[in-house]
PDB file with one MODEL, atoms N, CA, C and O in Angstrom:
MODEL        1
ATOM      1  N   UNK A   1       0.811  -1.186   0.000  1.00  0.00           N
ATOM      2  CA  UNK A   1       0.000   0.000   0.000  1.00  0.00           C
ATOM      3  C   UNK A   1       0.865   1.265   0.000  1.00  0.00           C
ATOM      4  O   UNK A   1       0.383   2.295  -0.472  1.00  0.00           O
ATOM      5  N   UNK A   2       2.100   1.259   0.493  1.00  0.00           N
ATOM      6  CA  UNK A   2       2.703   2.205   0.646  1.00  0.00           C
ATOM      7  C   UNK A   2       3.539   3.022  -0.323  1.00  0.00           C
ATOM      8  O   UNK A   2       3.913   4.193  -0.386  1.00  0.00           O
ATOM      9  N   UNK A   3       3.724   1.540  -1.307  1.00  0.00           N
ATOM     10  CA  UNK A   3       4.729   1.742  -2.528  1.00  0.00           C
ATOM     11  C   UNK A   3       3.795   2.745  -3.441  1.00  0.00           C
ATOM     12  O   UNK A   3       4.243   3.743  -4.007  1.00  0.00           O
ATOM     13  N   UNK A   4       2.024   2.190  -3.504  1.00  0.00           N
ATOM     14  CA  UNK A   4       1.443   2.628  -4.463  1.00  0.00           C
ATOM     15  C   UNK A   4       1.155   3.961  -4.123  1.00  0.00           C
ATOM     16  O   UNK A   4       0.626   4.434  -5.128  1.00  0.00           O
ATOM     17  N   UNK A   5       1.208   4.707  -3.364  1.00  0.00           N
ATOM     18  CA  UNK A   5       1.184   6.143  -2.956  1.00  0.00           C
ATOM     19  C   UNK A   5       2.463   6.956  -3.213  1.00  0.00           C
ATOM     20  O   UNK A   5       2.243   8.019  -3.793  1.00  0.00           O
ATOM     21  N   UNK A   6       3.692   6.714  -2.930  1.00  0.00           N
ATOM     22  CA  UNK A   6       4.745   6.822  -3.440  1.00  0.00           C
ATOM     23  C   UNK A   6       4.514   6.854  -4.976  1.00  0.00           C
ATOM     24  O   UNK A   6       4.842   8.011  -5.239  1.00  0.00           O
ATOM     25  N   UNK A   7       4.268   6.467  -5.758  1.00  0.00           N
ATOM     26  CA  UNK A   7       4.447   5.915  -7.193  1.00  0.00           C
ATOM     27  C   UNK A   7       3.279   6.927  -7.163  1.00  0.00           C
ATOM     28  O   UNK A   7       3.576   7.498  -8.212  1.00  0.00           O
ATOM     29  N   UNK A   8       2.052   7.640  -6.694  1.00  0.00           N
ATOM     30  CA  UNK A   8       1.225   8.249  -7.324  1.00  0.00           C
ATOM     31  C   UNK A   8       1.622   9.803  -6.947  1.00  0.00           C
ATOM     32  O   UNK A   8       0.974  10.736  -7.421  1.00  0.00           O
ATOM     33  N   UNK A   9       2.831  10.029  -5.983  1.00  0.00           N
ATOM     34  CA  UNK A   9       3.316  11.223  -5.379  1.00  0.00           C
ATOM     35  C   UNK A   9       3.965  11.574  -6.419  1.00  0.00           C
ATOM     36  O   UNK A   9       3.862  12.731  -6.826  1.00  0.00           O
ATOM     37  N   UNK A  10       5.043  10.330  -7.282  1.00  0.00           N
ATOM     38  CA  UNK A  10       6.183  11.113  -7.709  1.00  0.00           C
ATOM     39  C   UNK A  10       5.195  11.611  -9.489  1.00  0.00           C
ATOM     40  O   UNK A  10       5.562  12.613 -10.103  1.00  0.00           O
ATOM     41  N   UNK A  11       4.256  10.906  -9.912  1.00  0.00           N
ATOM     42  CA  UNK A  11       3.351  11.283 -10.719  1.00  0.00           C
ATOM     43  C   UNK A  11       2.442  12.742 -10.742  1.00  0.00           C
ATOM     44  O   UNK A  11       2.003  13.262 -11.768  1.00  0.00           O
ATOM     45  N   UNK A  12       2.321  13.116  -9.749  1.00  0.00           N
ATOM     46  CA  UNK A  12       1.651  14.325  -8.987  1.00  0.00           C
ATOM     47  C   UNK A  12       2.904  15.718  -9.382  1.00  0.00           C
ATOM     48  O   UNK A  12       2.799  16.764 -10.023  1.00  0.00           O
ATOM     49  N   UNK A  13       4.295  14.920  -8.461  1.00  0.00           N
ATOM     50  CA  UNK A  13       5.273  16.170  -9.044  1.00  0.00           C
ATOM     51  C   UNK A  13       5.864  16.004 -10.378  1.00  0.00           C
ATOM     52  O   UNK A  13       6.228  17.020 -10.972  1.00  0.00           O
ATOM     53  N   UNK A  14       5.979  15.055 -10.826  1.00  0.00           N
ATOM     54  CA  UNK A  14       6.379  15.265 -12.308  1.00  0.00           C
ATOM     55  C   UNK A  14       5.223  16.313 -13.279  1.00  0.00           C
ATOM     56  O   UNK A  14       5.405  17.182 -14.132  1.00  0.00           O
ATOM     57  N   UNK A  15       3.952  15.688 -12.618  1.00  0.00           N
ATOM     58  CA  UNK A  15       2.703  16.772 -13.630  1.00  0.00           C
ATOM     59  C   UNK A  15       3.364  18.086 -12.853  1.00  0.00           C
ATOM     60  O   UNK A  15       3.973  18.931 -13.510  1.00  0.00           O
ATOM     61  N   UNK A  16       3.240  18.179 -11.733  1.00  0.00           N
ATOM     62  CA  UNK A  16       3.343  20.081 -11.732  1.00  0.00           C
ATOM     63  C   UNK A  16       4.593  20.757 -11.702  1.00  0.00           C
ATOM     64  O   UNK A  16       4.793  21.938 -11.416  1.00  0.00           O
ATOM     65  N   UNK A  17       5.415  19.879 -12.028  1.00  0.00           N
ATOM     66  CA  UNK A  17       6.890  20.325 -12.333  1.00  0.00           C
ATOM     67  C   UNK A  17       6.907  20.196 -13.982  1.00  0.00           C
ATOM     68  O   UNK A  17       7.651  20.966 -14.588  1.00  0.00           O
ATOM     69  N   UNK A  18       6.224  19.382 -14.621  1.00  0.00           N
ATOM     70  CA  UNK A  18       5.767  20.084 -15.749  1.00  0.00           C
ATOM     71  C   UNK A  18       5.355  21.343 -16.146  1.00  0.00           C
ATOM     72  O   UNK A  18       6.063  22.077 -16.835  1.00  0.00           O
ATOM     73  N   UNK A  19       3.954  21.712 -15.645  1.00  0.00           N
ATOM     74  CA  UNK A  19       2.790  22.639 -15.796  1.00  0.00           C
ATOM     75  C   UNK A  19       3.939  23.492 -15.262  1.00  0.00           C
ATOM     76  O   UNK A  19       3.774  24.428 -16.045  1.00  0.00           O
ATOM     77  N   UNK A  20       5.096  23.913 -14.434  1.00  0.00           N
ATOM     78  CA  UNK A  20       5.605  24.818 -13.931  1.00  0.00           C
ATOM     79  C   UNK A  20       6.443  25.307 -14.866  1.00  0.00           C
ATOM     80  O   UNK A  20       6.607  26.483 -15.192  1.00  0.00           O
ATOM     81  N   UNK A  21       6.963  24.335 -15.278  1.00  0.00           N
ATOM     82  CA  UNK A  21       7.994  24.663 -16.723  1.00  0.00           C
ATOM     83  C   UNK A  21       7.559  25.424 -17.923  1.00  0.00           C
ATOM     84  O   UNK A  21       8.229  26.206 -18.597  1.00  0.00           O
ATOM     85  N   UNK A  22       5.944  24.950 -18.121  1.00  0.00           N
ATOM     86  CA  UNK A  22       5.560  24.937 -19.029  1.00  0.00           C
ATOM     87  C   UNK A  22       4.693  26.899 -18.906  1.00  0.00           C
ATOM     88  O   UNK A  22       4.753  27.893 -19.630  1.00  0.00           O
ATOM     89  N   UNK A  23       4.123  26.634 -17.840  1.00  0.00           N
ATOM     90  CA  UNK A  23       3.828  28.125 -17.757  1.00  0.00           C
ATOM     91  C   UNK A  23       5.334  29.215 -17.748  1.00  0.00           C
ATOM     92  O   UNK A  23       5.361  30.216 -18.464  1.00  0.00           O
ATOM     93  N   UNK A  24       6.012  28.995 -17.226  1.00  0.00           N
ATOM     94  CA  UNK A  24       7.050  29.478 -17.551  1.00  0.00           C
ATOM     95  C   UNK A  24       8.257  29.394 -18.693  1.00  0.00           C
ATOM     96  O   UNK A  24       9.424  29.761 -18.557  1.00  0.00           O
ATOM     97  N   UNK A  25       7.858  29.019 -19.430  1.00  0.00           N
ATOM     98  CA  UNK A  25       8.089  28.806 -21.039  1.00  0.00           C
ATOM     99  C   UNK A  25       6.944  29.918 -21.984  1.00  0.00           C
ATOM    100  O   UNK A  25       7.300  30.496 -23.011  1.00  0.00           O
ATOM    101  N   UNK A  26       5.860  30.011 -21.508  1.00  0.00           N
ATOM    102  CA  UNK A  26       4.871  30.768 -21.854  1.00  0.00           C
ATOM    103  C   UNK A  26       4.827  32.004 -21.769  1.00  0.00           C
ATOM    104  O   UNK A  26       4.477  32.772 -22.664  1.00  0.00           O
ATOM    105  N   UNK A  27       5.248  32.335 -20.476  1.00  0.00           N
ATOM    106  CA  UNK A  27       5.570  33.931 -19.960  1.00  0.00           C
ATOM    107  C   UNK A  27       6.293  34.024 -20.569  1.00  0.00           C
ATOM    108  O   UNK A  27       6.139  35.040 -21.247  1.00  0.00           O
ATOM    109  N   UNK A  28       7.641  33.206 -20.933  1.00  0.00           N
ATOM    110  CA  UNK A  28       8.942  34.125 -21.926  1.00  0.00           C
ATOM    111  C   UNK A  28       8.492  34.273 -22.944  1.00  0.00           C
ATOM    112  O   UNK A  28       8.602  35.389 -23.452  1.00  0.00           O
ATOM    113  N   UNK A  29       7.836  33.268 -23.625  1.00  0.00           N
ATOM    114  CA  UNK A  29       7.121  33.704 -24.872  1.00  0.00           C
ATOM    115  C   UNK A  29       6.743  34.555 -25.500  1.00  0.00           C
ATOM    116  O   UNK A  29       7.022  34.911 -26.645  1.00  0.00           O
ATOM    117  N   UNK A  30       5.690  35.148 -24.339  1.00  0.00           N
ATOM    118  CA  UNK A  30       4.549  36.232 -24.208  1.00  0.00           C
ATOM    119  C   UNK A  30       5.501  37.842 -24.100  1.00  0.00           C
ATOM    120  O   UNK A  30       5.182  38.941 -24.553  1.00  0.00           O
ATOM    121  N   UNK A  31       6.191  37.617 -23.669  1.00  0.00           N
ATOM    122  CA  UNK A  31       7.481  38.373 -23.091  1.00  0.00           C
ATOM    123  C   UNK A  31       8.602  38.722 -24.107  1.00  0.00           C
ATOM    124  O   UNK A  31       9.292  39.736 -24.002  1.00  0.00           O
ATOM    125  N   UNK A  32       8.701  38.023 -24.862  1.00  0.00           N
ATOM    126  CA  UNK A  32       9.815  38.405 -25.559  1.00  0.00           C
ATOM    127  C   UNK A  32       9.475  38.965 -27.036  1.00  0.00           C
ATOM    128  O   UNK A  32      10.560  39.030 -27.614  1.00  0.00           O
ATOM    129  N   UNK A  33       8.550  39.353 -27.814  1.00  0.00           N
ATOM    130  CA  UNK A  33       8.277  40.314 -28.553  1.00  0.00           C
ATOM    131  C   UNK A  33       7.993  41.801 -28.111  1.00  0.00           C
ATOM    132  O   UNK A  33       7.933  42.856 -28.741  1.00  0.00           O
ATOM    133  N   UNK A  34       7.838  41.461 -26.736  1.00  0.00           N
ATOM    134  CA  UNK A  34       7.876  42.970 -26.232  1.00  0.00           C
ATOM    135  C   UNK A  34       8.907  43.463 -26.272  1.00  0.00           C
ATOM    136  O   UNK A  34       8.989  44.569 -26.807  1.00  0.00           O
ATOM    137  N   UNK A  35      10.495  42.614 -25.533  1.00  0.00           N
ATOM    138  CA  UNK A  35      11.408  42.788 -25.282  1.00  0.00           C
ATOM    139  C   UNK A  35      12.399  43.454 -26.435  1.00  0.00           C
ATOM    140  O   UNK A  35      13.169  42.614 -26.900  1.00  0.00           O
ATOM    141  N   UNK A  36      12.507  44.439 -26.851  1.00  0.00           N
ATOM    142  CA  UNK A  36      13.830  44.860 -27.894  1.00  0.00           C
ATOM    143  C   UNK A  36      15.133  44.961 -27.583  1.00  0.00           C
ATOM    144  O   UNK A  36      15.756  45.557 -26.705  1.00  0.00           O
ATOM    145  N   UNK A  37      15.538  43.966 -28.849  1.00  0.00           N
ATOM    146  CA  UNK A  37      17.266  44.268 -28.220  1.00  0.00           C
ATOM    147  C   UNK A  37      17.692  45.268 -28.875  1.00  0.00           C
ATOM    148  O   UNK A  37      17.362  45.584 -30.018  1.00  0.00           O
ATOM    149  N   UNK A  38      18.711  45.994 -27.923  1.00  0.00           N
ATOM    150  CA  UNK A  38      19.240  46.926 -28.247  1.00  0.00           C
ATOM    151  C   UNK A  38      20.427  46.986 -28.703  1.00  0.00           C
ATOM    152  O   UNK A  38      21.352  46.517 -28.039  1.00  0.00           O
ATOM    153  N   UNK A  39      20.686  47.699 -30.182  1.00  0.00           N
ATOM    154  CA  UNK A  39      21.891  47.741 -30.810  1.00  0.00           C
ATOM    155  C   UNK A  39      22.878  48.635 -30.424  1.00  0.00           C
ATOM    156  O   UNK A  39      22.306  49.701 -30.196  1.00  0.00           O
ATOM    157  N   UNK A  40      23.701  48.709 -30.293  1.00  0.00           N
ATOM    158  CA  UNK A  40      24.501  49.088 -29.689  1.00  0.00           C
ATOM    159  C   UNK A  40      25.332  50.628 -31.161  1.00  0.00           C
ATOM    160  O   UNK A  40      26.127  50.399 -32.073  1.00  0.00           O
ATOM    161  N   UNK A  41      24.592  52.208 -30.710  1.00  0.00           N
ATOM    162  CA  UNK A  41      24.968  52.743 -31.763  1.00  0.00           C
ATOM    163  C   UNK A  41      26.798  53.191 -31.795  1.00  0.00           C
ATOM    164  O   UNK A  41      27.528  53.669 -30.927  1.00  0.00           O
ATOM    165  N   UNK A  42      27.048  52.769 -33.222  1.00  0.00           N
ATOM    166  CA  UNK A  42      28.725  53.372 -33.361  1.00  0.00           C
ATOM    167  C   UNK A  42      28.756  53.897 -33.759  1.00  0.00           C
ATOM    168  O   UNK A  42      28.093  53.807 -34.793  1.00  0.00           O
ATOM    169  N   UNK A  43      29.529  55.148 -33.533  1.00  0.00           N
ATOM    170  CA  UNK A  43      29.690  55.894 -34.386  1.00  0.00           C
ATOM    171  C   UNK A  43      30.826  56.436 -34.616  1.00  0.00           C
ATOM    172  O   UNK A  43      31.613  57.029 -33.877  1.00  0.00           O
ATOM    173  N   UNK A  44      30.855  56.038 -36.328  1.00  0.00           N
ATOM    174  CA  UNK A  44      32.340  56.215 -36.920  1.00  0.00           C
ATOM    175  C   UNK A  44      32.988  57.315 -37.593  1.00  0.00           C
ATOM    176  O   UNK A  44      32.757  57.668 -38.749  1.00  0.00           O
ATOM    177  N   UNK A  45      33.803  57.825 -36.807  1.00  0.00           N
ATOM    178  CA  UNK A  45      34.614  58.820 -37.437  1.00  0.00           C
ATOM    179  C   UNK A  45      34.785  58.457 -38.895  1.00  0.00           C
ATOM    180  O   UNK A  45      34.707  57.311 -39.338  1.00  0.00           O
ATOM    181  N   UNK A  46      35.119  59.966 -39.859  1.00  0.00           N
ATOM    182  CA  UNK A  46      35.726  59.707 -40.876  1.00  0.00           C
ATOM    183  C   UNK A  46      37.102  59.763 -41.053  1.00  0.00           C
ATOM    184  O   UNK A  46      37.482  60.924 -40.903  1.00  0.00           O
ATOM    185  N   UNK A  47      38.301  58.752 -41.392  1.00  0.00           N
ATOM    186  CA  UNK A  47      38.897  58.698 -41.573  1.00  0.00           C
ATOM    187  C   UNK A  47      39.634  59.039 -42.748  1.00  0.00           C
ATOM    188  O   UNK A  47      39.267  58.453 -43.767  1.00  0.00           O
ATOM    189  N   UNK A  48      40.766  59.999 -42.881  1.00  0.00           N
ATOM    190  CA  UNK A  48      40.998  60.417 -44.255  1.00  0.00           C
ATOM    191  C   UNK A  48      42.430  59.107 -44.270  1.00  0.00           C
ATOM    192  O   UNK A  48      43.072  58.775 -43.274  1.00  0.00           O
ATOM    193  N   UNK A  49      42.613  58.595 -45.625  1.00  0.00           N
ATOM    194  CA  UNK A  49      43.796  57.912 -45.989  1.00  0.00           C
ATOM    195  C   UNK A  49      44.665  58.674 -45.225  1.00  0.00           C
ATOM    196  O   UNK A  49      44.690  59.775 -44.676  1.00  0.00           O
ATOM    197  N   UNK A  50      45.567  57.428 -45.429  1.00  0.00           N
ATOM    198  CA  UNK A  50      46.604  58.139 -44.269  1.00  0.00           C
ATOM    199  C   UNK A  50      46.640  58.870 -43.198  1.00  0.00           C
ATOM    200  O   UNK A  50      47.643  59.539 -42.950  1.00  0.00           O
ATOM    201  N   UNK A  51      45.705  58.868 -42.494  1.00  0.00           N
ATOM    202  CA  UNK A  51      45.853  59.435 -40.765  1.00  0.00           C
ATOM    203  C   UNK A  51      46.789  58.922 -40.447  1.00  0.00           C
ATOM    204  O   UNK A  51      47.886  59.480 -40.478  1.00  0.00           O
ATOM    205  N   UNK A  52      46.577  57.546 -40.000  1.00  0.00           N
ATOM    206  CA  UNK A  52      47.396  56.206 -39.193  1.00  0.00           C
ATOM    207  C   UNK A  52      47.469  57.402 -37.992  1.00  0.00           C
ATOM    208  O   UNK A  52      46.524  58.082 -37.593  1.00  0.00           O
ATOM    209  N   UNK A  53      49.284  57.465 -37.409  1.00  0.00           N
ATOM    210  CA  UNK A  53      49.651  57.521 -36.139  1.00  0.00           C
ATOM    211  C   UNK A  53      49.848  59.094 -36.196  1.00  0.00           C
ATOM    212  O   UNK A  53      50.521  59.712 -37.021  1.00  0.00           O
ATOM    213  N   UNK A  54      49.237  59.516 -35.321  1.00  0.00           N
ATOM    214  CA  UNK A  54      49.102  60.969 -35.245  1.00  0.00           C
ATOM    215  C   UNK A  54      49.724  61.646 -33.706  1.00  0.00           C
ATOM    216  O   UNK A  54      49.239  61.408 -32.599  1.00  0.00           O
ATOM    217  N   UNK A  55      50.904  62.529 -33.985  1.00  0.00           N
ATOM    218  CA  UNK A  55      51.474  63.038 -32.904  1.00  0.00           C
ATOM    219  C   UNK A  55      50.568  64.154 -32.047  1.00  0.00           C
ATOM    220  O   UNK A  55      50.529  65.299 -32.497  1.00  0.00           O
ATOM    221  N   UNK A  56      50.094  63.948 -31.248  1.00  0.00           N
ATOM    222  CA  UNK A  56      49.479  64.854 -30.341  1.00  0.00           C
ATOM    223  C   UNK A  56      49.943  64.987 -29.065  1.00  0.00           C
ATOM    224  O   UNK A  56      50.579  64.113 -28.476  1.00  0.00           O
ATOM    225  N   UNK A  57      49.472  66.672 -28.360  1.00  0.00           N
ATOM    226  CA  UNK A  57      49.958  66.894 -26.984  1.00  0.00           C
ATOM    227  C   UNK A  57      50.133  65.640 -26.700  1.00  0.00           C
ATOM    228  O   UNK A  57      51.180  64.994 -26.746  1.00  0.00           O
ATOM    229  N   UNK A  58      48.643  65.167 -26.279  1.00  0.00           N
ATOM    230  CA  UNK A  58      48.699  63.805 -25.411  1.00  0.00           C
ATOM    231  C   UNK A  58      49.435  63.067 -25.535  1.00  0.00           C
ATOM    232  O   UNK A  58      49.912  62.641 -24.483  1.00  0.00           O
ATOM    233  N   UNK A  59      49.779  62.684 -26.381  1.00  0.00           N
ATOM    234  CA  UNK A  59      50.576  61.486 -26.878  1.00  0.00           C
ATOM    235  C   UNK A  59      52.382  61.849 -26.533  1.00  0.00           C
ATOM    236  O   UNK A  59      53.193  60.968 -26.247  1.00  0.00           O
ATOM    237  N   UNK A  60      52.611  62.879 -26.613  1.00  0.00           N
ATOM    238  CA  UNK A  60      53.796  63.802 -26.073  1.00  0.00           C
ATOM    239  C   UNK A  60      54.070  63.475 -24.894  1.00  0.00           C
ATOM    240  O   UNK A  60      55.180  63.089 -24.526  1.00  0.00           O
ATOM    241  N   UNK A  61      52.567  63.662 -23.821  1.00  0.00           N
ATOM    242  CA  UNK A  61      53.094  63.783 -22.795  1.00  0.00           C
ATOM    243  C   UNK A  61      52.598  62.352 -22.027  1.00  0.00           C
ATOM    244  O   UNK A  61      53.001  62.004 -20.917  1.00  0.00           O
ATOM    245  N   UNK A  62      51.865  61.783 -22.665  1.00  0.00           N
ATOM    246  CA  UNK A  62      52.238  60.332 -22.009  1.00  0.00           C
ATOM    247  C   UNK A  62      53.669  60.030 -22.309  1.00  0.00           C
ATOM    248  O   UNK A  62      54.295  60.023 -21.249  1.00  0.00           O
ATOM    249  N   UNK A  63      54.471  59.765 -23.388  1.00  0.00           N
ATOM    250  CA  UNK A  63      55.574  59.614 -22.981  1.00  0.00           C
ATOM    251  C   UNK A  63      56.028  59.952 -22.656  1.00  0.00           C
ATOM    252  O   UNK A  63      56.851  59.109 -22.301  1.00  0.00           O
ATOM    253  N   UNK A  64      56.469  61.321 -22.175  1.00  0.00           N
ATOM    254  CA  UNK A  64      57.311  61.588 -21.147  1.00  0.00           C
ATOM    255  C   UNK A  64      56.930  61.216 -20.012  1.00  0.00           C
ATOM    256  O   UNK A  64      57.825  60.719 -19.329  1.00  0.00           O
ATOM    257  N   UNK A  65      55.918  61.272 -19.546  1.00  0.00           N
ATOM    258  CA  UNK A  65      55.600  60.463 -18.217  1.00  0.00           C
ATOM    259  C   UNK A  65      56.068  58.919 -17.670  1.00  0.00           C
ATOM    260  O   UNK A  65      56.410  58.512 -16.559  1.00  0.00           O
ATOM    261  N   UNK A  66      55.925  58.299 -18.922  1.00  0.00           N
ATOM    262  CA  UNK A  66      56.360  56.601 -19.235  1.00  0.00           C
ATOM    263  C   UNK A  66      57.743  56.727 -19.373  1.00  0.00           C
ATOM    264  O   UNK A  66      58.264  55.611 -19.363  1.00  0.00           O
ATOM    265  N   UNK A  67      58.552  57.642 -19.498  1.00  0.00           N
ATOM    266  CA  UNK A  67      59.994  57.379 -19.665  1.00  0.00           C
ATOM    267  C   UNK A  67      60.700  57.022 -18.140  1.00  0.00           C
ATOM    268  O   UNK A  67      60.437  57.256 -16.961  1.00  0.00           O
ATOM    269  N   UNK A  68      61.518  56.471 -18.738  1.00  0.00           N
ATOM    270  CA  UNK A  68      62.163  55.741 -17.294  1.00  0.00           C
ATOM    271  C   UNK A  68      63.093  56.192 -16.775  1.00  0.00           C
ATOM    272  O   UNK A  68      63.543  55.671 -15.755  1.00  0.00           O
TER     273      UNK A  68
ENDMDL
END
């Protein structure tokens, strides 16, 4: 008698550990056309040929700072 109650318990949580999953599979559902992802805006300088490495203050005076 005891086994068969056992065996109808673990039937009981498998259904609502289902139904739990399952409503919550639903909410994301429901949920995620609302949700927009957001792109991330860049924005790109124009670069003329040949910039590359450009001497500036800054760049001046970080190295002198970095010198040893």
């Amino acid at each position: 008698m005891s086994s068969n109650k056992s065996g109808a318990d673990m039937k009981r949580r498998g259904f609502l550990l289902a139904g739990g999953v399952g409503a919550a599979g639903a909410v994301a559902v429901a949920v995620m056309p609302a949700v927009k992802h957001a792109v991330p805006a860049v924005a790109k300088k124009a670069v003329p040929e040949g910039a590359g490495y450009q001497d500036t203050d800054h760049i001046r005076t970080y190295y002198d700072l970095a010198r040893v």
